[in-house]
Structures are given as structure tokens and as C-alpha cells.
C-alpha positions as MATLAB code, in Angstrom:
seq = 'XXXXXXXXXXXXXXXXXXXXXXXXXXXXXXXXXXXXXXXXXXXXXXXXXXXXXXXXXXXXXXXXXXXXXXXXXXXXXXXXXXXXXXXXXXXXXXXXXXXXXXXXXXXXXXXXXXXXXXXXXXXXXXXXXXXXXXXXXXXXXXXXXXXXXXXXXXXXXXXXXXXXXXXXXXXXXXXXXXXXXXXXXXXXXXXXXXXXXXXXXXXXXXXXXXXXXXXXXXXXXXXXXXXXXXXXXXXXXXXXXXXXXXXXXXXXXXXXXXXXXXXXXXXXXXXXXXXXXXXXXXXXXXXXXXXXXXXXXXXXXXXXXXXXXXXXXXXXXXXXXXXXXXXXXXXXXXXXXXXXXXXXXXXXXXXXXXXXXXXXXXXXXXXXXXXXXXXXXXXXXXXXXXXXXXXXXXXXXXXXXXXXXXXXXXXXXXXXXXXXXXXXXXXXXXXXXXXXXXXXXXXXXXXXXXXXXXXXXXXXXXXXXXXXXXXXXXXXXXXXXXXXXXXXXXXXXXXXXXXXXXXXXXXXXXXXXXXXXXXXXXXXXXXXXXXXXXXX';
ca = [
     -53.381  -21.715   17.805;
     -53.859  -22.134   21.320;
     -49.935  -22.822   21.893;
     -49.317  -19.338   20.190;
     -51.670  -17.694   21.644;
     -50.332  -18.877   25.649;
     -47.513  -17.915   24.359;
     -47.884  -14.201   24.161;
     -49.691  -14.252   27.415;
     -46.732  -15.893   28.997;
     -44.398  -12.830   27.667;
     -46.785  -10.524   28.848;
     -47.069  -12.542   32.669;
     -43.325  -12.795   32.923;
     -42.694   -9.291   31.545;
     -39.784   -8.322   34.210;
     -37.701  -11.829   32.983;
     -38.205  -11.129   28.988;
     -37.463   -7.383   29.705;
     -34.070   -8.580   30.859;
     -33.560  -11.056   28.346;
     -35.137   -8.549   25.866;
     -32.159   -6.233   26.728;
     -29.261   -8.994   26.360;
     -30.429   -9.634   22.924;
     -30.809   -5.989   22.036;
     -27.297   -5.530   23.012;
     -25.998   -8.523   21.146;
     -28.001   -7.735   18.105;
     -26.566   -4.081   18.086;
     -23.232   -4.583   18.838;
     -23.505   -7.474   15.875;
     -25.014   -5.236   13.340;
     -22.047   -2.464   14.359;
     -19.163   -5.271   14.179;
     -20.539   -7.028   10.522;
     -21.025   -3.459    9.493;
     -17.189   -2.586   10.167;
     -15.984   -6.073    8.535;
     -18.235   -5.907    5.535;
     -17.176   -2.751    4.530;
     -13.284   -3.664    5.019;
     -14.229   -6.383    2.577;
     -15.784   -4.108    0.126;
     -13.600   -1.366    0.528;
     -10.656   -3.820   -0.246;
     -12.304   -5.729   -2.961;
     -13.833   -3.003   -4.681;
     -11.492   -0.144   -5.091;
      -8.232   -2.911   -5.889;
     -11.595   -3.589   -8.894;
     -11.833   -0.016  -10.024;
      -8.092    0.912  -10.173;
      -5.337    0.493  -13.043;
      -2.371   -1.107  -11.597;
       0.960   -0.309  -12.182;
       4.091   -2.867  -11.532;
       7.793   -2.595  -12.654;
      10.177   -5.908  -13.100;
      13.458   -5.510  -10.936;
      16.461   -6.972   -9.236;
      15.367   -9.181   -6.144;
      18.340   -8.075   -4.533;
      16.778   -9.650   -1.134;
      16.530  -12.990   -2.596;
      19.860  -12.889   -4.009;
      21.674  -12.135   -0.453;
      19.715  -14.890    0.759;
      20.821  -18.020    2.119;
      21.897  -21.768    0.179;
      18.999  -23.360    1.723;
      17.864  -26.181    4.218;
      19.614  -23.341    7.101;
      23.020  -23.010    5.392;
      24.351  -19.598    5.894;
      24.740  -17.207    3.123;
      28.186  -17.131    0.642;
      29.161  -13.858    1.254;
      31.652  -14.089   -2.015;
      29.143  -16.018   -3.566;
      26.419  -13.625   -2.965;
      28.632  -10.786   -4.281;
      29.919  -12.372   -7.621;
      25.641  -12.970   -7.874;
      24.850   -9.781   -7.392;
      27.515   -8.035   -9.763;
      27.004  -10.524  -12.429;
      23.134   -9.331  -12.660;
      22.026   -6.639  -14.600;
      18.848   -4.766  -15.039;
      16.872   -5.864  -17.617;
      16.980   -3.807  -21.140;
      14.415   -2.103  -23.029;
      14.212   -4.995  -25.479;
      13.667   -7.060  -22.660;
      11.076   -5.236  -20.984;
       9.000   -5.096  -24.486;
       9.544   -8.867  -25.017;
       7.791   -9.429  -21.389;
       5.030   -6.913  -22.214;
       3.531   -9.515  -24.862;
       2.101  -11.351  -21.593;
      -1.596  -11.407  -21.714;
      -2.043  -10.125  -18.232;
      -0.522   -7.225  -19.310;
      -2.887   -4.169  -21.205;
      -0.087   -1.848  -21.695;
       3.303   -1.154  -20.919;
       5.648    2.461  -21.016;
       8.941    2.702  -20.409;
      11.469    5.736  -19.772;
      15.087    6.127  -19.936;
      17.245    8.007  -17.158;
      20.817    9.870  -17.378;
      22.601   11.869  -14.661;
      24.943   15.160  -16.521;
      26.410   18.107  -15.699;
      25.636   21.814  -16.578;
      27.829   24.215  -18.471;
      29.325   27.345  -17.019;
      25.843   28.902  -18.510;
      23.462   26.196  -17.129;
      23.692   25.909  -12.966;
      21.782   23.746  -11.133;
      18.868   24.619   -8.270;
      20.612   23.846   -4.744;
      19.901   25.050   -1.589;
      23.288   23.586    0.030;
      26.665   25.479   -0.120;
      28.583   24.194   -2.382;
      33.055   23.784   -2.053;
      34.238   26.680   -3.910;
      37.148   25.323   -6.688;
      40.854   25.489   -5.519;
      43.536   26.055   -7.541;
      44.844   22.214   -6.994;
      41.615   21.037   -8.383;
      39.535   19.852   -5.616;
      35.729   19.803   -5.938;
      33.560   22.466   -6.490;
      30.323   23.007   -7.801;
      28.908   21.088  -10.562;
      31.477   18.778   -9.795;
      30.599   15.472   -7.983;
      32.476   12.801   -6.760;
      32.383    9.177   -8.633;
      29.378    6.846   -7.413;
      30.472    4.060  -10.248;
      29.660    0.798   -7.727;
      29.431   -2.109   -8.858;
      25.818   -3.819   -8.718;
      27.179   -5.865   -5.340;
      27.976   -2.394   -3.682;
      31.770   -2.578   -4.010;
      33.488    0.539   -4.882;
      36.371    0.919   -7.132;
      39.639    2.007   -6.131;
      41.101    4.756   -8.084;
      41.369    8.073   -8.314;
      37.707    8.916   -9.324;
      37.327   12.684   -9.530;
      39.346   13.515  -12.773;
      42.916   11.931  -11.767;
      45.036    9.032  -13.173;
      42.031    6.863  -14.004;
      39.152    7.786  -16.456;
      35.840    7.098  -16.332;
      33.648    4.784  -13.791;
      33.101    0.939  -13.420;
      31.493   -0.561  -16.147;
      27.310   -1.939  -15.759;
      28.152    0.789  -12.168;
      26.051    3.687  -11.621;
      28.124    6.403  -12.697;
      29.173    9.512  -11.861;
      26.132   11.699  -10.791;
      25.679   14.637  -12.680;
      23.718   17.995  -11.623;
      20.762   17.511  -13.867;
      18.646   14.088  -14.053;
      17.493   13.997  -17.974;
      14.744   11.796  -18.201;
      13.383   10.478  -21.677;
      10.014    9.325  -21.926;
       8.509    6.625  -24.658;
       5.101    7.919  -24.498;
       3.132   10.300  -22.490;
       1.304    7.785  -20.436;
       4.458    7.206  -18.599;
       4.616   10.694  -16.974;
       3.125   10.221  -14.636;
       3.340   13.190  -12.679;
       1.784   15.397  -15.768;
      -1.247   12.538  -15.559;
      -1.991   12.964  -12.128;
      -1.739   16.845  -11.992;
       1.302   16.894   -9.598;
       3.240   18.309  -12.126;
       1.838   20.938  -15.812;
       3.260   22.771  -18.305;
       2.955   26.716  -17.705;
       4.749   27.697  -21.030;
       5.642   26.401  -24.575;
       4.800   23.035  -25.266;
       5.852   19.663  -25.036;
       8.040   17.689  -27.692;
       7.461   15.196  -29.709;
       7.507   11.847  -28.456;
       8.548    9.768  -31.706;
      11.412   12.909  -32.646;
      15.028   13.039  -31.532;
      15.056   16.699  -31.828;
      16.927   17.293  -28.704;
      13.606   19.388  -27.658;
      12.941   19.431  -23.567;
      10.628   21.044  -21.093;
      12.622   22.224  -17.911;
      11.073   23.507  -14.517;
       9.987   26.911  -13.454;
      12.666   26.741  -10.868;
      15.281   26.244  -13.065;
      14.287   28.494  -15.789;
      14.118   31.171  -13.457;
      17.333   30.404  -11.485;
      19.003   30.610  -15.053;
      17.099   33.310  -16.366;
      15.505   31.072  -19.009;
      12.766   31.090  -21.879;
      11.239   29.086  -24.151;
      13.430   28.579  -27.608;
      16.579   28.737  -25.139;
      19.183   26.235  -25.690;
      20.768   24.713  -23.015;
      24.167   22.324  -22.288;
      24.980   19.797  -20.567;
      27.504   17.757  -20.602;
      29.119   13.883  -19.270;
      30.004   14.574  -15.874;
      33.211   12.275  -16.140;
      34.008   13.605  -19.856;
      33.458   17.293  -19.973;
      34.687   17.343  -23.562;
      31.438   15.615  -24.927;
      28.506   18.029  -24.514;
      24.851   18.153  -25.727;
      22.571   21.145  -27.055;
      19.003   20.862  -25.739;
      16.349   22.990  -27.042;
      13.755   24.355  -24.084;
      10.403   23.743  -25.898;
       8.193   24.098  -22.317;
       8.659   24.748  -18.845;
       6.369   23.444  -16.145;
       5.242   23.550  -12.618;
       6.001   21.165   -9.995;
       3.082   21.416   -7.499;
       5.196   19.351   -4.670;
       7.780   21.721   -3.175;
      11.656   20.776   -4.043;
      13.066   23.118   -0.670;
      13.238   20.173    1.144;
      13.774   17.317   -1.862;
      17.194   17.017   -1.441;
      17.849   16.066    2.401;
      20.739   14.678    3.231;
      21.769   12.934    0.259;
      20.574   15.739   -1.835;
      23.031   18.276   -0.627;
      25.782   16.125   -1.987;
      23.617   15.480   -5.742;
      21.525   18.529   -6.429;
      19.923   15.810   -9.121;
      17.928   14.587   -6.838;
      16.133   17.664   -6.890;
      12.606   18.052   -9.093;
      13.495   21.004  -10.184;
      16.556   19.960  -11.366;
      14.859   17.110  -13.774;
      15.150   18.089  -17.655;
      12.489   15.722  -19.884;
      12.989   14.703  -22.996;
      11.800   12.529  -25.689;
      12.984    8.431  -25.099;
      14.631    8.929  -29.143;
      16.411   11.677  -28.248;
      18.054   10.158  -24.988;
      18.918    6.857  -26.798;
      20.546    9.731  -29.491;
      22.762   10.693  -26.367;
      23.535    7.253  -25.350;
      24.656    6.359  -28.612;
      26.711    9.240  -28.808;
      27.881    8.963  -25.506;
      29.277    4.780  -26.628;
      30.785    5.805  -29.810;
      33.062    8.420  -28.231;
      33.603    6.529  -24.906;
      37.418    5.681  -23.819;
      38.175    2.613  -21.835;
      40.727    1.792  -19.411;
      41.361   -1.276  -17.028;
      42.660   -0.920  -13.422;
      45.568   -2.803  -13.099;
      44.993   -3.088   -9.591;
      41.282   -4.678   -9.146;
      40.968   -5.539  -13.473;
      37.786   -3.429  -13.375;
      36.681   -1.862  -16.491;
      36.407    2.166  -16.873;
      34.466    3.554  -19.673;
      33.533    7.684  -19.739;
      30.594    6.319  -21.851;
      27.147    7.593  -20.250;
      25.558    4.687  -18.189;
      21.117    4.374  -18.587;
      18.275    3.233  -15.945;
      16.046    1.856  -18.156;
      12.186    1.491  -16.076;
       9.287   -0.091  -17.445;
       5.782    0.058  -16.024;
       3.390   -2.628  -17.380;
      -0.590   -1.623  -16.723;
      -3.338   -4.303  -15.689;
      -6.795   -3.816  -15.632;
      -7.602   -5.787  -11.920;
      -5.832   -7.412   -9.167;
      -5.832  -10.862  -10.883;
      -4.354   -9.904  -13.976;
      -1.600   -8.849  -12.162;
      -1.072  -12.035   -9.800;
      -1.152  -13.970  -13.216;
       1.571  -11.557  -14.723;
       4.050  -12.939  -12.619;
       3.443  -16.250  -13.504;
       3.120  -15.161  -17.073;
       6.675  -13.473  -17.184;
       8.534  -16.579  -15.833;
       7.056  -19.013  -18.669;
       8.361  -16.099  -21.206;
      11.777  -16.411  -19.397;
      11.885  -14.126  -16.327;
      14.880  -15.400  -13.855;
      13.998  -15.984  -10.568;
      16.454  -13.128   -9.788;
      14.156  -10.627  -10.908;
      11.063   -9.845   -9.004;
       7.460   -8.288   -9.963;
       6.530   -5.424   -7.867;
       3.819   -2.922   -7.589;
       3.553    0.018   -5.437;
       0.169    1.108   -6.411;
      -1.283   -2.645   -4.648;
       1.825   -2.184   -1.676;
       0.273    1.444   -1.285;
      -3.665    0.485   -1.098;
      -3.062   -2.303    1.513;
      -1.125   -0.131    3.413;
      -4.143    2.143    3.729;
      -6.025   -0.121    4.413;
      -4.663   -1.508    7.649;
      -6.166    0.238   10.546;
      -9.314   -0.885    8.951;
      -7.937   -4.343    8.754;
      -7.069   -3.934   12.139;
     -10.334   -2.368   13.610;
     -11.841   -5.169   11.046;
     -10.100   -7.732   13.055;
     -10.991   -6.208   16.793;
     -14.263   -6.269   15.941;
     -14.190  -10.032   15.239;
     -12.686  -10.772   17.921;
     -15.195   -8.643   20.488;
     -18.479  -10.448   18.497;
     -17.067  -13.656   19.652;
     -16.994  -12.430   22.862;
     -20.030  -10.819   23.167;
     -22.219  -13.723   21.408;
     -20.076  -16.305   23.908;
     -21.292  -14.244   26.641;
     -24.692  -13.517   25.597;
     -25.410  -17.264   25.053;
     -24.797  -18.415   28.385;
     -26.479  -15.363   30.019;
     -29.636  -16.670   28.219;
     -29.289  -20.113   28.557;
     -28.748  -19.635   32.712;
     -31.497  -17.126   32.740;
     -34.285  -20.454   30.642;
     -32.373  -21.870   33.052;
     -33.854  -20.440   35.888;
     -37.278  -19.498   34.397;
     -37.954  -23.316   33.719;
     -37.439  -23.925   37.076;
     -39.723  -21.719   38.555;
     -42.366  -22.572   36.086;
     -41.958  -26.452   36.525;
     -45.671  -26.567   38.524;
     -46.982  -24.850   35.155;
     -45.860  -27.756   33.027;
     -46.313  -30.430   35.551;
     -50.111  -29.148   35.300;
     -50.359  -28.746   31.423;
     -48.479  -32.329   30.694;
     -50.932  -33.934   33.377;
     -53.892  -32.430   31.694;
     -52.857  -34.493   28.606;
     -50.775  -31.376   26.568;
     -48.119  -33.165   25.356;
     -44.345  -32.280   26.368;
     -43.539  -31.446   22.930;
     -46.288  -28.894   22.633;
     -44.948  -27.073   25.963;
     -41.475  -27.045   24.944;
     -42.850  -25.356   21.959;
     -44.580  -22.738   23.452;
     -41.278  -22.251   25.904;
     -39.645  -21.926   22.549;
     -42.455  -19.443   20.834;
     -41.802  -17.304   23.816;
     -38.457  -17.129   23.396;
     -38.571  -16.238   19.716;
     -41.362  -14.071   20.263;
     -38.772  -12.003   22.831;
     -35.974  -12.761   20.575;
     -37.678  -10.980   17.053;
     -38.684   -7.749   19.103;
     -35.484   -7.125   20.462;
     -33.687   -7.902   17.483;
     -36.477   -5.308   15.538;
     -35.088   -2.379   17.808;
     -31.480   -3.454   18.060;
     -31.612   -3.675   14.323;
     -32.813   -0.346   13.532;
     -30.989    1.727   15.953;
     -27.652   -0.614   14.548;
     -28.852    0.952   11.238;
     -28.156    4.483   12.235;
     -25.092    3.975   14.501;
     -23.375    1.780   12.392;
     -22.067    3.913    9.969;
     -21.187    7.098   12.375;
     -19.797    4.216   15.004;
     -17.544    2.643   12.211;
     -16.005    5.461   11.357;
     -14.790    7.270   14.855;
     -13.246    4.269   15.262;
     -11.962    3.898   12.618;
     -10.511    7.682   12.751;
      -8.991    6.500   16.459;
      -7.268    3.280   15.192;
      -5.608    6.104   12.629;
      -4.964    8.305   15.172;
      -3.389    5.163   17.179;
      -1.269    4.099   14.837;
      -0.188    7.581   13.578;
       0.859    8.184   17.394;
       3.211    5.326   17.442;
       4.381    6.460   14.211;
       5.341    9.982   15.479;
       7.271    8.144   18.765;
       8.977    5.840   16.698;
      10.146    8.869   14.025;
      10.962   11.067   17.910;
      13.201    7.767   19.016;
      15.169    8.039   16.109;
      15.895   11.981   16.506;
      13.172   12.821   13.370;
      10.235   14.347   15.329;
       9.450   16.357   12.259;
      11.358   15.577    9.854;
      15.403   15.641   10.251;
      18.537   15.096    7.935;
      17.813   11.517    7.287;
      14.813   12.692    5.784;
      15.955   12.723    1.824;
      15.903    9.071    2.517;
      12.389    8.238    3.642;
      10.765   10.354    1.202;
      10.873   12.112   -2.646;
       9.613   15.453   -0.259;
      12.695   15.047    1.883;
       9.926   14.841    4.738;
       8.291   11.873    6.208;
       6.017   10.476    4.313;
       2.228   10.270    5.920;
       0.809    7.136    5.755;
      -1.953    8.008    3.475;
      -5.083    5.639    5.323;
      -8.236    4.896    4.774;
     -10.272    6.871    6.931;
     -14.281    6.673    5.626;
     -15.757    4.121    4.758;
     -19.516    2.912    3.957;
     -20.939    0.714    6.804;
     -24.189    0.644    5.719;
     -26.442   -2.484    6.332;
     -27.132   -4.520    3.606;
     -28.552   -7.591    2.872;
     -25.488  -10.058    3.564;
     -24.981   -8.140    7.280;
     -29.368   -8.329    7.744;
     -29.270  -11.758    6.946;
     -26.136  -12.430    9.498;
     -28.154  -10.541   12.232;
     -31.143  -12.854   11.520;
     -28.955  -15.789   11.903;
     -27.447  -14.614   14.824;
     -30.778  -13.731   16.583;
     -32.591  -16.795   15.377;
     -29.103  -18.775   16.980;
     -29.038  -17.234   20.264;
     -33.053  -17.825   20.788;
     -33.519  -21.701   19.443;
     -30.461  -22.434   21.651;
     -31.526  -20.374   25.036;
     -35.150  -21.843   24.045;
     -33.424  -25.316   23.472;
     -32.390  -25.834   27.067;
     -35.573  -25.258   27.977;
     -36.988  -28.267   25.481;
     -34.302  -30.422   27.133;
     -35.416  -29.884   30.933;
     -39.764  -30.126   30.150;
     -38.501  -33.552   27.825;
     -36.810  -35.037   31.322;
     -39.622  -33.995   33.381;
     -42.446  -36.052   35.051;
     -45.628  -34.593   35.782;
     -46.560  -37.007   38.699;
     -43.163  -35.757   40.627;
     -43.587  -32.092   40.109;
     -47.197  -32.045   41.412;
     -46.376  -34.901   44.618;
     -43.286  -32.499   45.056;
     -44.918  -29.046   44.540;
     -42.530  -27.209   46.843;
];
């Protein structure tokens, strides 16, 4: 008792010395309970919103790891790589279902894509001027020229525009078409309608099981073509324009993202790149055009290269597999390739790419803040432990007199110690509290100024390349034909919790047992004979 109570008359005699080291500790404990606030909410914010959200991935070509090299530093095969690369196909419908049967996997939709033409009745949205048709039939609108590749980029030779040679490369791309038709396998896969970008305004949608030919068109077009619901509509194969299709307009929606700018630069050449040029319909009644399109496809063979030509209307088959957390999805992957996956396919997800994008100035402030604890705890423990230096010193007549009077040296080091503490729990009572109401407010401006940081080099990076706000490379960057904003995490909850009070307790009880410590070791080498022969 008497050892506690000396103690706390000893904080209250050296007042100016425990004021000081009052203040370190204060600083230390705020700037502690500021920095674990900032890097336990990046934790939770990454943790628990990946938790709550349905993820989204899509199996497709790992194009990068195909142009890769042989291995152990060879260089790449560039014929190699380009027989690889044309010799691998997307992967079909039947082969998208057969990899939805992993259990990772909670559901999976699919749609079906086709690029074709309008009829002299149906023209498509466009804000570019179009070539005008010449009498020796060069392009014009609704007209576009061939973009059959093959998968390795290479493009066939040929007249591709209506001349000697029908048709595009076979397992290419095709010719692109005005109009994208899209057919959809269920309505969980529109995605756009789900997340309100995108409603119907009139009619109705069609049936998902039916090939009725029905389809819901945008406002944009329907107006631009004076159309209503109950309208019937053609379009036709853009390299067969002998093989049309009647579509019935059962609804027309609204686009809520703005299609001025969709095309950019690419789009002026392929007004189907436009939203408002994208015609839905059911996934039956697009495998009813495909079909169609097979049985009355004509074939040819260029004598020159031996490449295939079909007019037959070419599909992009997508898939989108759901999983209910971030581990179900890592274990997808692993999933797929014991069901058969190639390693030249890849599993990707742009919902998980997308979140830890937004969350990297928070990573980044996160990892700052790390960075400046270590610092300021470095600091702040040798501050303390030169300032018990120092106070030991000038109280060494003060033990020399208490070990001579029989205390024992353990019993003053302990009451060095007590002091210490006692110093150590007020300052860390204040620093604590007033971290408790900074924290959050603190946490957040900078995180808003790592944002702003980040966002700045963004914008000089876009003004080196000529695209201060925006610019004709835009169409490429972005569905909006604009860049896209990084869409970051700017608020988050730094509130104090138990985990970050019972780091600050550490921390405080740390700094003060080792500041207190050096004083243990220099009363444990003293002797109280020399300090009272050698007062001075």
C-alpha cells in the first residue's frame, strides 16, 4: 500500500516531467486510435461488403496466357501462338451448362448475341454521317465493311463487302450489322432491367421459354422509326440480304445511360454499338434465327489463303455463373478445371475486379497509416525511455536513501514502474476519448484526399494522352463513350471497437512497462553506499 501510495505523490512532486511524458503518450495513443481506426475499417469494409454481395463471373479465352511465352525464358512462337489462338474457340452453351453443375456455383444465365442489318423501313440511331451509296456500289448506310477475323486477329483477304467472295471467315466475328439482337435465357440475366439502368415504358416483355419472334426495342429507336407496340420490324444478315427476319415489337424501354456519346470512335463506323440500337429477344427465338441462318448458309473456300466463307450468322454465346461469397467463387475455378476446363480458358469476375478497385485509396491510406504508427510508436519509445532516463538519474539520492533504509530494490523499481503506469493510463484515458470522436471525421477527409490524389493523376494521365475530357478514343475506354470514373470508396465506418480498444491498451501498457523498464534496470545496478558517499 505504501509503494502505491508514494507513488501518486511522486506524480504529483514531479508534475512538470509526467506532464511532458503525459503529452508523448497522449499523442501516441491518439494518433494510434486514428491509424487502427483507418485499418480496421479497410478490413471490414473489404471483408464485409465482398460477404453481402452476389458475385458474378463469366468463363473466357485467356488470350494473355496463350501469347505467352514456352517457358524457363524462351521467347514466344509467334506462328505457334497464332495457330493457338485460331484453333480456340469460345466455349458453347452446352458447355457453359455442363460447368454450371459445379457446387460453387448457385446459378448460372446465359444470353446469346447477333449483329444484322435493318431493312429500307428499319434505320438505325447514329449520330455520325454516314457515305451516301454510289452508283458503283461502294458503302453506304446500313452497309458495313467485313470484320470476319480470325480468333488470332488475322484478316482475310478477299473482297469482303459484297464482291467475288461470299460470306466471312468461319468461327470469325462476322460482318457487323446495324442492330445488336440480343436473346436472353431468363430474366435474371438482364441485367440492366435488374439494376434499374434500363425499364420498359410500353407493352410488355416476351416470353422467355417462346420463339415467337416477340422483342422490346428502345425509345430511341422507336421514335427515330416512328414505331409502336404490335409493329413488326426486319432485319436481315448483313452479308446475305436475301435471308430476312420478322420481329414483332411487344415493348419498348428506356435506357437511363445516355447513347449520344456510346458510339465514340469505333461507334461511328458500327452504329451497333449503340444502346439504343440493341433489339432483345427471347434466347429460343435467337437460336430459331441461328438455325435458320445454318440451314440456308452458302460456303465457299478462298483459293488463295484455304479459309472457309459461310453467309451463315455467327453467335457470342456469354454465360454468367452467380456465387453466394468470395470463397465460393475462388473454389469455382478449381471446381471447373476437375469438370474439364482447359487451361486456355480463364475465370473472371468484374463485380470482385470492380470492388477492389474501389477500394484502393483506402488500401492505400490503410497502408500510410501503418507505416506512420511505426514511426510514431518508434519515436515515442525512445523519447520515453531517454526522458526515465534522465528522471532516474536525478532521483538516484531518493533510492540510494530508500534501499539504505532497508526498502528493497525491487519494491522501488516498482513504484518507478507504478508511476509510470499511473501517467501512462491517464493519458491514454484522454487520448482515447478524444481518438473516439476524431477518428471517424479524421478517417474520412483523408480518405476523400487520397481520392482526390489519385483522381488528379488520373485526369493528367487522361490530359497526356490528348483526353482531358473525354476525346475520340473514348468509345474504347468506356460503354458511355466517356471515361469511366473510378467509382471509390469514399466513407467508411472508423468507429472504435473492441479489437482497436484492446490494441490501444496494448500499445499504452507497451510503451509504459518498457519506458518504466529502463528504469528497473538502472535502481537493480545501483548501490546505495556509492550514491550517498557520492551525493553530488
Amino acid at each position: 500500500m505504501y509503494i502505491i501510495k508514494n507513488a501518486m505523490r511522486n506524480v504529483s512532486r514531479n508534475r512538470g516531467r509526467n506532464i511532458l511524458i503525459g503529452i508523448i503518450i497522449f499523442i501516441i495513443v491518439l494518433s494510434s486510435c486514428v491509424g487502427l481506426s483507418i485499418m480496421g475499417a479497410a478490413d471490414k469494409a473489404k471483408t464485409s461488403s465482398l460477404d453481402t454481395m452476389t458475385i458474378s463471373a463469366q468463363i473466357s479465352v485467356d488470350r494473355q496466357a496463350m501469347m505467352s511465352g514456352g517457358g524457363d525464358g524462351e521467347a514466344p512462337d509467334p506462328e505457334a501462338m497464332r495457330e493457338r489462338l485460331q484453333s480456340t474457340e469460345s466455349l458453347s452453351l452446352s458447355e457453359l451448362k455442363s460447368y454450371a453443375q459445379a457446387e460453387a456455383a448457385t446459378d448460372f444465365y446465359y444470353s446469346s448475341s447477333l449483329s444484322l442489318n435493318g431493312s429500307a423501313e428499319l434505320e438505325a440511331v447514329s449520330t455520325s454521317v454516314q457515305s451516301e451509296s454510289s452508283d458503283d456500289g461502294s458503302s453506304s448506310e446500313g452497309e458495313r465493311t467485313d470484320m470476319g477475323m480470325m480468333p488470332g486477329g488475322d484478316m482475310p483477304s478477299g473482297d469482303m463487302t459484297g464482291g467475288g467472295m461470299p460470306g466471312f471467315v468461319r468461327g470469325g466475328m462476322g460482318t457487323q450489322g446495324d442492330f445488336t439482337v440480343v436473346g436472353y435465357g431468363k430474366e435474371e440475366a438482364m441485367t440492366d432491367f435488374i439494376s434499374g439502368s434500363s425499364s420498359i415504358i410500353e407493352g410488355s416483355f416476351f416470353d422467355f421459354n417462346e420463339s415467337d419472334m416477340s422483342c422490346v426495342i428502345s425509345d430511341e429507336l422507336a421514335t427515330y422509326n416512328d414505331l409502336a407496340v404490335g409493329d413488326e420490324i426486319t432485319v436481315e444478315n448483313p452479308n446475305n440480304e436475301g435471308e430476312t427476319y420478322i420481329l414483332t415489337v411487344s415493348g419498348i424501354y428506356h435506357n437511363e445511360q445516355s447513347s449520344s456519346n456510346d458510339e465514340g470512335m469505333m461507334g461511328g463506323f458500327n452504329p451497333g454499338n449503340d444502346a439504343a440500337n440493341r433489339i432483345y429477344l427471347s434466347y429460343p427465338s435467337v437460336e430459331s434465327i441461328i438455325s435458320t441462318s445454318a440451314s440456308t448458309a452458302t460456303t465457299s473456300t478462298d483459293e488463295t489463303t484455304g479459309l472457309e466463307m459461310t453467309t451463315a450468322l455467327p453467335e457470342q454465346v456469354s454465360g454468367t455463373y452467380i456465387f453466394q461469397d468470395l470463397d465460393a467463387y475462388y473454389a469455382f475455378e478449381e471446381q471447373v478445371r476437375a469438370l474439364g476446363l482447359s487451361e486456355d480458358y480463364q475465370v473472371t469476375s468484374t463485380d470482385v475486379s470492380s470492388y477492389e478497385n474501389s477500394l484502393i485509396p483506402l488500401e492505400n491510406l490503410s497502408k500510410m497509416t501503418s507505416y506512420f504508427l511505426i514511426v510514431v510508436l518508434g519515436i515515442g519509445a525512445v523519447v520515453l525511455i531517454v526522458i526515465n532516463m534522465f528522471a532516474v538519474r536525478e532521483r538516484k539520492y531518493e533510492i540510494g536513501v530508500l534501499t539504505a533504509i532497508g526498502m528493497k530494490k525491487g519494491k522501488v523499481a516498482l513504484s518507478f514502474l507504478l508511476e509510470t503506469l499511473l501517467v501512462t493510463i491517464c493519458a491514454m484515458v484522454i487520448g482515447t476519448g478524444l481518438g473516439v470522436a476524431l477518428s471517424g471525421p479524421v478517417s474520412n477527409s483523408l480518405l476523400k484526399q487520397q481520392i482526390e490524389s489519385m483522381s488528379e493523376q488520373e485526369s493528367q494521365q487522361e490530359a497526356a494522352f490528348g483526353r482531358p475530357g473525354g476525346g475520340m478514343m473514348d468509345g474504347q475506354r468506356g460503354e458511355s463513350g466517356a471515361a469511366e470514373e473510378s467509382n471509390y470508396l469514399d466513407e467508411v465506418d472508423a468507429s472504435l471497437n473492441f479489437t482497436v480498444l484492446a490494441q490501444l491498451i496494448g500499445i499504452g501498457l507497451l510503451l509504459g512497462i518498457v519506458a518504466g523498464m529502463v528504469a528497473i534496470v538502472f535502481i537493480l545496478r545501483y548501490n546505495p553506499l556509492d550514491i550517498l558517499v557520492n551525493r553530488d
